[in-house]
N, C-alpha and C positions, 0 to 999 in steps of 0.2 A: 751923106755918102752911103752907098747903099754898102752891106756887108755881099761877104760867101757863105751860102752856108753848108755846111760838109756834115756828111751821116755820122752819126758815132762810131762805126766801124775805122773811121780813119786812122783813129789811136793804134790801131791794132796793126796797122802797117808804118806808124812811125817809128817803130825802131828798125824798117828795115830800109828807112832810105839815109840811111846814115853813109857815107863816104869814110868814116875813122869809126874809128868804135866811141859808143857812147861814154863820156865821163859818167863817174859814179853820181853822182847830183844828178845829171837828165835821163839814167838808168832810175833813180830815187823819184823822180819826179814826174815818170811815164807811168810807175807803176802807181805813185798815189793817183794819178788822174784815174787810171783804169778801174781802182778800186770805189774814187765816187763816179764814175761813171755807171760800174756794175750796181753801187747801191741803189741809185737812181732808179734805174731800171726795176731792178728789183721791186722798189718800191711803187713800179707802175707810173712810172714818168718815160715820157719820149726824150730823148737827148740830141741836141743836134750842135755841130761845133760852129761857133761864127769869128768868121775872122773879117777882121775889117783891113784896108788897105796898107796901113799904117805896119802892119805886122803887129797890132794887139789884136786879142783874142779873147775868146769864153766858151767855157764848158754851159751848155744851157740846159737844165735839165727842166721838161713842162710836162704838168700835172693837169691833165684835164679834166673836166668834169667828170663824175662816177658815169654818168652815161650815155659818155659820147666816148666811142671807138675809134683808135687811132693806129691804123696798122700801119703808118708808115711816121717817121716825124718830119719827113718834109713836107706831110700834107698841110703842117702849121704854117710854112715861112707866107702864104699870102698873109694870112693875119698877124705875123709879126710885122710886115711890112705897112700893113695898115696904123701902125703906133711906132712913129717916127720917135717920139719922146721914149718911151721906153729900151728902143735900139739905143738912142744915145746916153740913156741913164746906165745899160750895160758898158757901153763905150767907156763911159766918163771912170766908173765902177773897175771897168778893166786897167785902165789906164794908173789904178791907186792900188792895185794887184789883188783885187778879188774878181778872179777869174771863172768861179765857179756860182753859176745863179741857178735859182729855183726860182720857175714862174708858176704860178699856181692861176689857172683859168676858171673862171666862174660865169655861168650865166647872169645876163643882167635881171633882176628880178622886174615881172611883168604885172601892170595892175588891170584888172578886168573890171570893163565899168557895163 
């Protein structure tokens, strides 16, 4: 099942689609998402939110290679889409409530004959 997947700015409009006001716990729990999500960042990782149909979810934060430029992070989802197994290891991962992943991207190492 293929996911969604949503920019990271989406966090920053969930507290305002609330109909009631937020309980204190998902007032508590917007704002740790926001602070790894800012760390993320910071730390020069793309973030992008994936939610699968089911209504489970992940915070994804992906760390590219040192030199490859990624001004957007949805320029990643074709190549997450290309690693079916990986979508479902965050799935599975979601599903036991670690919602928060770090991918780390690496070139494949090339041999020159």
């Amino acid at each position: 099942m293929t996911p969604t997947f949503l920019p990271h700015q989406a966090l920053d409009l969930a507290g305002l689609l609330h109909t009631s006001l937020p309980s204190c716990a998902e007032t508590k729990g917007l704002q740790r998402l926001l602070i790894l999500r800012d760390q993320a960042i910071s730390a020069g990782a793309q973030v992008l939110i994936v939610l699968w149909h089911d209504s489970e979810w992940t915070l994804l934060a992906i760390q590219p290679p040192a030199d490859v430029l990624i001004s957007d992070a949805r320029e990643l989802i074709p190549n997450l889409l290309r690693n079916p197994e990986a979508l479902q290891q965050m799935r599975h991962r979601a599903r036991q409530g670690n919602h928060l992943q770090w991918l780390i991207l690496t070139r494949p190492v090339t041999t020159q004959h």
